[in-house]
N, C-alpha and C positions, 0 to 999 in steps of 0.2 A: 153355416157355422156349426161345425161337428167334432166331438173326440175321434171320429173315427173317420173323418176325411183325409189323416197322412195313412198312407195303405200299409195294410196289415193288420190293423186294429178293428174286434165287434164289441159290443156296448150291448148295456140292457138294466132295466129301472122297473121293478114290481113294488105293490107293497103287501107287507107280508103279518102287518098287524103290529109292530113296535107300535105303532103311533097310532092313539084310542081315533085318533079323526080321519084315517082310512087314508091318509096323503101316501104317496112312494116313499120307503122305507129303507132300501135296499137297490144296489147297485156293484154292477160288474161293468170292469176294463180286462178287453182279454187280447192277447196276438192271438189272428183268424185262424192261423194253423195249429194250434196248441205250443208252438216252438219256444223256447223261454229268447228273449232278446235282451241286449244291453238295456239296462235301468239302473237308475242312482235317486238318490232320496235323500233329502234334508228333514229332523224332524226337531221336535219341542227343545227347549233350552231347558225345561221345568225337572227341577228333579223330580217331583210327580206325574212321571211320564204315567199314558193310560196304558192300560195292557195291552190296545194292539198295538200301540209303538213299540211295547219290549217286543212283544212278536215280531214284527217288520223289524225291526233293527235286527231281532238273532237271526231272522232270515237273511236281510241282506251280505251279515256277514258271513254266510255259510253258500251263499248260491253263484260265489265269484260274480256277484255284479250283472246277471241276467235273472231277469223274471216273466214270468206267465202269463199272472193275471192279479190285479188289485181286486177284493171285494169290500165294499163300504155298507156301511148300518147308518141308520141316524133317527135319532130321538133317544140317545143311552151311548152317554160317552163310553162304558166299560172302564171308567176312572175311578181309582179307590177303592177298588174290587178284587184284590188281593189275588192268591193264588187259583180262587175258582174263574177270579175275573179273565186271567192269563189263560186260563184251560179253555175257558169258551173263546176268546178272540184264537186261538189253536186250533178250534175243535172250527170255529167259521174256515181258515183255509185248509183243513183239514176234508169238509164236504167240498169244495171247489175242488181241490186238485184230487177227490174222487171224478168230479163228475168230469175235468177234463184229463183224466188220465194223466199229470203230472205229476214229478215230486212236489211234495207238500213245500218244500222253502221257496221253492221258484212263484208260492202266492204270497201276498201281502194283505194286510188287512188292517183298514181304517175304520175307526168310531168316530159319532159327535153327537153331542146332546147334553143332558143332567148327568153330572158327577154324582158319584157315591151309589149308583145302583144298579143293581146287577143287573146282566142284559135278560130281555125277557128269552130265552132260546128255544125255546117250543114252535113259534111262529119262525124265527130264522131257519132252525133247522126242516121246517115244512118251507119255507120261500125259496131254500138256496137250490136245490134241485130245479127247479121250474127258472131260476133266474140264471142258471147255466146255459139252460134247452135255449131260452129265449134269444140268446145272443145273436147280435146281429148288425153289418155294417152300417143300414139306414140310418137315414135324421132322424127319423122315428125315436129310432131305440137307441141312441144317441143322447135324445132330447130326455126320453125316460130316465135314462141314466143321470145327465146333469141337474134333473128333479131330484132323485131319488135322494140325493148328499142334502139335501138343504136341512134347516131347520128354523132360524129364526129371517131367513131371508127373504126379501120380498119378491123373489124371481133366480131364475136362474142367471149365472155367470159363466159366460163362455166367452172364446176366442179363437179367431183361426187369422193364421197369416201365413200367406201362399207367396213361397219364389218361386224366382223362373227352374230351380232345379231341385225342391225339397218344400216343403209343408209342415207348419207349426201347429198343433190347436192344445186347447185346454180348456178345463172343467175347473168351476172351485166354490167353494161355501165359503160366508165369515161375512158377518154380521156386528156383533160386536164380540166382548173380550179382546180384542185386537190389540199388539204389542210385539208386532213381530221383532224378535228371536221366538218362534212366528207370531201368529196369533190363533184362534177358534177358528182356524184356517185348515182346510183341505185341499189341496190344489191338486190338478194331475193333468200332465200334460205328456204329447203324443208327437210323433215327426217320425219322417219317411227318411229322413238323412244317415248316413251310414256314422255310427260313434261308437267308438269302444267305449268298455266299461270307464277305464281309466280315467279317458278326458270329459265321457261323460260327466261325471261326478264333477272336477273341475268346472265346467261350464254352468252344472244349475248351481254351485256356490256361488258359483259370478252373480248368474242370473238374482238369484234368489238376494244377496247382499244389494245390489240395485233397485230393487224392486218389492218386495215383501215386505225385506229387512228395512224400508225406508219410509213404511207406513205404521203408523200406529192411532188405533179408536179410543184405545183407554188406559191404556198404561199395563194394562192384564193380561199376562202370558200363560196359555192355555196348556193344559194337560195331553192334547190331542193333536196338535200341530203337525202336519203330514204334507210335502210337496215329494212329487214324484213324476219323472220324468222316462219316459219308454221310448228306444228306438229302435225302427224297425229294421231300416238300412234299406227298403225296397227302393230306394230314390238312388243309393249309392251317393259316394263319398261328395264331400261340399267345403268349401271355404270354410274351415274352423270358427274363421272371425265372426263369419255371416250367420252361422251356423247361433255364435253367443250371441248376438247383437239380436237377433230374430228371437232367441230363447228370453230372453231378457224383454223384449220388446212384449210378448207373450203374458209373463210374469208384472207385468207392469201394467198393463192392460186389466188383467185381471184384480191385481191390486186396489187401481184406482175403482172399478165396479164395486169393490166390497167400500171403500170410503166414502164411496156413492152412497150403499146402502145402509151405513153405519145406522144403529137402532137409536129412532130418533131424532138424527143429524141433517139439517137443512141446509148447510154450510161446510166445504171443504176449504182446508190453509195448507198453505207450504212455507214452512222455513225454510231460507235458504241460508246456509253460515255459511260467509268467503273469509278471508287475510286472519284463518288460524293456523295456529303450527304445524297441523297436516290435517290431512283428509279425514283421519280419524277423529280429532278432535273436531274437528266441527263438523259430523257426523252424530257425536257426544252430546253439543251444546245445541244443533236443532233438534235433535232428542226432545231434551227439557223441556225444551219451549214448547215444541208439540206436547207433549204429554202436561204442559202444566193445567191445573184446574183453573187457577185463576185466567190464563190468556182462549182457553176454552171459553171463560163466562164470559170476555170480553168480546169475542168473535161471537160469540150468540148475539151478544146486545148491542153490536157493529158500533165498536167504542175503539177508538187507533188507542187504548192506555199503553203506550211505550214503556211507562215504568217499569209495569211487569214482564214486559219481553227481557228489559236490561238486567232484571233483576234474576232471572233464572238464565241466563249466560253467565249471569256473576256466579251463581250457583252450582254450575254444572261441572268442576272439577275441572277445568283444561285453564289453559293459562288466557289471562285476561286482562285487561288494563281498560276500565272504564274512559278514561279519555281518550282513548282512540276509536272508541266505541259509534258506527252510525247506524241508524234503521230507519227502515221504508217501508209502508204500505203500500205495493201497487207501483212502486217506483217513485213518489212521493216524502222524501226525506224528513222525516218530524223531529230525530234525532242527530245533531252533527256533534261530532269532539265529545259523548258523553250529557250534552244538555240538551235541551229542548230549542228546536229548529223553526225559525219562521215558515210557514207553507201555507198551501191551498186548501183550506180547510175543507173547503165543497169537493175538490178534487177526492178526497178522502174518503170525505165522506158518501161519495156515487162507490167508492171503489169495495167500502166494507159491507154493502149492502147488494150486493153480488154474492153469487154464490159461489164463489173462489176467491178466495180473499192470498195475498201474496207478500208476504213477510223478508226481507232483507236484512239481514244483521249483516253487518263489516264492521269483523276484530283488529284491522289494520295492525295483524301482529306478522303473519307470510300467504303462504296460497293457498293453503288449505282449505278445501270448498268440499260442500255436502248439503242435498234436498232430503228433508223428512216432510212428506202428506201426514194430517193430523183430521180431525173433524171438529166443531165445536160441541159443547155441554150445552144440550136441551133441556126440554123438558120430556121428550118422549124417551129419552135412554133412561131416565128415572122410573117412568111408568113402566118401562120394559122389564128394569132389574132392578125395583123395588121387592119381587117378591122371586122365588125360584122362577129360574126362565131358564 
């Protein structure tokens, strides 16, 4: 399981002293030949984007939709760092595309870490030279690499999905903050399938609204949010469909790893909202629910309180009609018409004490259907981000 198993792609993870506890720090995605290839990129919703995001976005928009090479930092978001902040995420692809002889737009560059402080660049600019040389297609340096992003995670997140005519894989952080329009999320993913810029871009939107966009840890949308997708074409051209459905398939995968590892979280939910007025709206109203606090504190203390599910679909702006209202644990009906439903209380009760607990709202207003992943409210996401983390 590698970034660098669809061909084309070398990788490489040093650490370069950002981080006082000597962990990988520093990470490169590069095409093996220096060649800039189709890539597309979704990034923060936040208007306090960090400053490699403004980077990466005025590159993307200057390099027609091919790039190089990604370089990532971690332990210093570069968020809230104003104009020096913007020079040194520059000045990181600035050393990159010295060292692989490219123009400087054709790199990208991602941060993640503590907001508000300036990167330490003394250590980058001694690391990034050595973590160019290093590059390399192995597991190895592959594996270095999907270190190198982390920060508050408890392991690395990877994925590879191999067809019979093209190859997917991808790397990603994100722990908590999580709120995707994205979340403290870096994702980056790789394939051999031949895609222009154009439909490129089209396809990780897909990807990315399926999947990303359908998980949320806290409600908190990060300053650093970065998914980026490279391809190489060495596999040549592929079913479009297969092509999304695999990217997405990709993206989801990686998704549900990070709500695995949400800080703290012992217990993953899924809302599912059917029979609202469209897809959007009940996209909207599992939102709510996932992110509410209160349905969070009931999933921790594997309590079925309906109340609060009804009450934040009443809440969430889309159109609603409590009597028509039903909801399920697990497939387990507690709510029918708006009231309280005779059931299997034991049945329920085995099902909230799992560690996937499965939520059912029916608006019985039309077909409008959408899953949002959620995590519950611990006690360890408190200890996590009771103090700067």
């Amino acid at each position: 399981m590698s970034i660098t198993t669809p061909r084309g792609f070398v990788a490489s993870g040093l650490a370069s002293g950002i981080k006082a506890s000597g962990a990988l720090d520093l990470a490169l995605l590069a095409t093996d030949d220096g060649v800039a290839v189709p890539t597309a990129a979704t990034f923060t919703g936040n208007l306090a984007a960090a400053a490699p995001v403004q980077i990466s976005r005025s590159h993307m928009a200057s390099n027609g939709g091919r790039a190089t090479a990604v370089v990532v930092s971690s332990g210093n978001a570069n968020a809230a760092t104003g104009e020096r902040g913007r020079d040194d995420a520059q000045h990181m692809c600035d050393l990159v595309a010295r060292g692989l002889d490219v123009p400087v737009e054709q790199v990208l560059v991602c941060s993640t870490g503590l907001i508000g402080i300036r990167l330490p660049m003394a250590p980058i600019e001694a690391g990034i030279p050595g973590l160019v040389a290093a590059r390399a297609g192995s597991a190895e340096a592959a594996e270095r690499a999907a270190t190198g992003i982390l920060t508050t995670d408890s392991g690395r997140k990877e994925v590879l999905i191999e067809n019979s005519t093209f190859t997917v894989a991808g790397m990603a952080k994100g722990a908590g903050m999580l709120a995707p329009n994205m979340a403290t999320m870096l994702a980056f993913l790789t394939t051999d399938a031949a895609v222009e810029p154009g439909p490129l871009a089209d396809l990780l939107r897909i990807a990315v609204r399926d999947s990303f966009n359908s998980m949320t840890v806290d409600g908190c949308t990060s300053t650093n949010d970065t998914v980026i997708l490279l391809a190489s074409g060495r596999a040549g051209t592929a079913d479009p469909n297969v092509v999304v459905d695999t990217v997405t398939e990709a993206c989801s995968t990686l998704a549900g790893q990070m709500a695995a590892d949400a800080e703290g979280a012992s217990k993953i939910f899924q809302v599912q909202v059917t029979g609202a007025r469209s897809d959007g709206e009940a996209h909207q109203a599992a939102r709510k629910v996932a992110e509410s606090l209160l349905v969070k504190c009931s999933i921790n203390g594997e309590d079925p309180y309906w109340g609060r599910v009804a009450s934040e679909l009443g809440s969430a702006g889309v159109e609603f009609d409590m009597d028509r209202v039903d909801i399920a644990y697990g497939g387990v009906e507690v709510c029918r018409g708006g009231v309280g439903a005779d059931h299997d209380a034991a049945a329920v009760a085995t099902h909230m004490a799992g560690a996937l607990i499965e939520i059912h709202c029916r608006l019985g207003l039309a077909d409008g259907d959408a899953v949002v992943m959620g995590v519950e409210l611990g006690y360890g996401y408190i200890d996590e981000n009771r103090t700067t983390s």
